[in-house]
N, C-alpha and C positions, 0 to 999 in steps of 0.2 A: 370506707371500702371503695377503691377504683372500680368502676363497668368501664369494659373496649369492645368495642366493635370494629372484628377486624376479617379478613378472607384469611383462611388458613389451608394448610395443604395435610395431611393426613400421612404424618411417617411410621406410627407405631400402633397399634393396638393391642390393649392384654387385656385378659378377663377377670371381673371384677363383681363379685355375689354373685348370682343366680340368673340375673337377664342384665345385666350395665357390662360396662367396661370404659376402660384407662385405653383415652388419647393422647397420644404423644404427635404435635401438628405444629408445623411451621407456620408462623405468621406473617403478611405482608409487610406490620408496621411494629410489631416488638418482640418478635426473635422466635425461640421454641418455648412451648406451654406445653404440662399436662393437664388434665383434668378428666374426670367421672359423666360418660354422655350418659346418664337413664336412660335403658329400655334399649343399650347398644347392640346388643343381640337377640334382641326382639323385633321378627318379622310384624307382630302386631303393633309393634310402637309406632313404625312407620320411621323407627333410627338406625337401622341394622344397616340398610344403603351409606348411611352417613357416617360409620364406622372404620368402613371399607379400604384397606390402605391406598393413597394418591390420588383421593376423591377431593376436592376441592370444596369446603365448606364456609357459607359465612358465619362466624361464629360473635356471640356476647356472651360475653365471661366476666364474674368478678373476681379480684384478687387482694389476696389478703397478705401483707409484707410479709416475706420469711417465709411464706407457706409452700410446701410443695404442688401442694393443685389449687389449679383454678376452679371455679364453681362455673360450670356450664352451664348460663341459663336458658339461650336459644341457640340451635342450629339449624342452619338450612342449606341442603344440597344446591351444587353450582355446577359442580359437573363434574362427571364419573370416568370419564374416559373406557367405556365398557371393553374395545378392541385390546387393552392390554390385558383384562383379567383373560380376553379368550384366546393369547397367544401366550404359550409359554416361554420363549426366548423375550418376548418384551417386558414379561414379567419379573424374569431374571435383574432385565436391564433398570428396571424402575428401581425397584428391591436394591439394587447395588447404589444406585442417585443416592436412595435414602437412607440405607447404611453410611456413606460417607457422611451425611449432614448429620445424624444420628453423632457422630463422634467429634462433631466440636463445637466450639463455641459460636454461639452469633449475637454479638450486640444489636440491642434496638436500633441502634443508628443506623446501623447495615442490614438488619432483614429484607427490606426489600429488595434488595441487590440480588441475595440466595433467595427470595421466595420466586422473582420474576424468573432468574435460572433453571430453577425446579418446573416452574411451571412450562416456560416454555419447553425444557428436555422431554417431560410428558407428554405435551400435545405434541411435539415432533413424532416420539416414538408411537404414539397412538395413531398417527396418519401415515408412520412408513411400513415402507419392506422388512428392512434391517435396522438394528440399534446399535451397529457398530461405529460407527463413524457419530453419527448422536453419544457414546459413550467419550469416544475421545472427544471433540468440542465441550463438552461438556466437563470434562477433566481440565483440561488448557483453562476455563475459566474458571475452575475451581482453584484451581492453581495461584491466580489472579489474585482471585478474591481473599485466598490466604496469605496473600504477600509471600509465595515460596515458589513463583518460577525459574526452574532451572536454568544456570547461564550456559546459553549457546552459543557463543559469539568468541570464546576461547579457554581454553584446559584449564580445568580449577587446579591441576597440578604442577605444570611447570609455566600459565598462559600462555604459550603459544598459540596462535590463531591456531581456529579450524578449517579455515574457507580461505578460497583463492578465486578471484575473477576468472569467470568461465569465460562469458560476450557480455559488450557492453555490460550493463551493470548487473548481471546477474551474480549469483557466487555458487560455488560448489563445492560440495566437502574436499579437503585438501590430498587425505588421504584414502585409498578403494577398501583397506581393511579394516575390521568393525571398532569402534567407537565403544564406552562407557559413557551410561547415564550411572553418576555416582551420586545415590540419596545423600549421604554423609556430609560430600561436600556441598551439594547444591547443584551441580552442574555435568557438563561433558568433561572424564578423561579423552586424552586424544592414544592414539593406538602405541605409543610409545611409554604410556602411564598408565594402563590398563593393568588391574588388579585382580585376583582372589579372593571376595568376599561379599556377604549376604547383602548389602545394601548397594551394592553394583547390578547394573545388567548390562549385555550387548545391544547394539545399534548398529546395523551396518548400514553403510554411507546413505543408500538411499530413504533407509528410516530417517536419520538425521535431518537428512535435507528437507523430508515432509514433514516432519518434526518443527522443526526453527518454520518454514511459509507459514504451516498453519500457526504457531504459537504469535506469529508477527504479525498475522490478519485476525487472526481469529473467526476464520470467515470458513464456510464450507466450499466454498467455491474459489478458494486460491490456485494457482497456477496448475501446481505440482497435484497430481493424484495420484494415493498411496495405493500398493500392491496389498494383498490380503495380508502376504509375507508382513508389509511394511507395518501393518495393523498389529497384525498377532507378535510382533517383539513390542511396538506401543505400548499395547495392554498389561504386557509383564512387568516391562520397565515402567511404566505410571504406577503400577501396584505394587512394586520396590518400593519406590517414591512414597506414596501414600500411608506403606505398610509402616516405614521409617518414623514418616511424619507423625503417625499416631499412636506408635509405638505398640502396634499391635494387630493380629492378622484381619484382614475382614472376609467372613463367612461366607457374605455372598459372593464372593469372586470366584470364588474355587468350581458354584456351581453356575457359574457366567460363565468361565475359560471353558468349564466341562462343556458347555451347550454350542458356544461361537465356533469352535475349531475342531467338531464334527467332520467334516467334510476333506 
């Protein structure tokens, strides 16, 4: 019987007898695990904190080949990030991190890739204002990490460039009228290939152009900064994207769009 000791991050909980429950938690160094915490919803156990979904745990587990759960032998709180159980739009935003990782795969090799991601979209959202722009960054490298970023750089329909030298070396979308992000193909239609159908969204020029800086830096502090406008088609058009990718809708978005575009 394998023991690991590893950090893990807390994507799922279900309940399980009478005072336990079923973790579903990402690991730094071998992917996603379940396993049975005793006493997980027990204030007296002293493990109901460590239950807590996007709490940060070190755990030793053993595991038995073929088996669905791991045996949780010890846990130990690392940190809780308390600010997002007490905001609810950040809660939203967590909830949605962890619904995506919830829906795919992640080889041992790579978990620390998505654990360090998860972790830092947390701690960001747990020290800011807003988890909007933390949602996108955090898609752009999920994107990444799938091997599935969309090509910007010209029309998966007819390739035609999109961009045309504005000054010196900068570039700008070619044309002023809106653009398709097409899940299907992978990439941007240009305004002349623009389609009819569920796995399409619009982009207008200046989504795009903050689209392609940030997907090329990956950096929050690129050049270009998005208008709210430029945000709220993002969000849709990534969740085209995503819905495609996984072939199937995700829950918590619906109550993410419901909360972000309030105002």
């Amino acid at each position: 019987m394998k023991i690991i000791e590893t950090e893990g991050i807390v994507l799922k909980t279900m309940d399980f007898k009478e005072k336990d429950c079923i973790l579903t938690f990402l690991t730094r160094d071998v992917g996603k695990k379940s396993g049975v915490l005793h006493g997980g919803k027990s204030v007296r156990s002293g493990n109901a904190a460590k239950a807590e979904l996007f709490v940060i745990n070190h755990f030793e587990f053993s595991e038995k080949q073929d088996a669905d759960l791991v045996r949780i032998r010890k846990c130990e709180l690392l940190e809780s990030y308390p600010p997002i159980r007490r905001n609810y739009s950040k809660f939203l935003h967590a909830n949605y991190f962890t619904e995506l990782l919830l829906q795919c795969e992640i080889p041992a090799v790579e978990s620390q890739d998505y654990f360090d991601l998860l972790k830092q979209a947390i701690s960001q959202l747990s020290n800011s204002k807003t988890g909007i722009e933390i949602k996108f960054n955090f898609e752009l490298q999920l994107l990444k990490l799938f091997g599935i970023q969309p090509n910007l750089e010209s029309c998966v329909q007819c390739n035609s460039d999109l961009w045309q030298k504005k000054s010196g070396r900068s570039l700008a979308p070619k044309f002023s009228v809106p653009y398709q992000l097409d899940a299907g193909l992978g990439g941007i239609r240009c305004p002349n290939c623009c389609i009819r159908n569920s796995s399409s969204a619009y982009l207008h020029p200046g989504s795009l152009a903050f689209f392609r800086g940030r997907q090329t830096s990956l950096q929050s502090d690129s050049a270009i900064r998005p208008t709210q406008n430029n945000l709220k088609e993002l969000d849709q058009a990534l969740y085209v994207y995503f819905r495609h990718f996984f072939g199937r809708d995700l829950k918590s978005h619906s109550l993410l769009k419901e909360n972000s575009w309030k105002s």
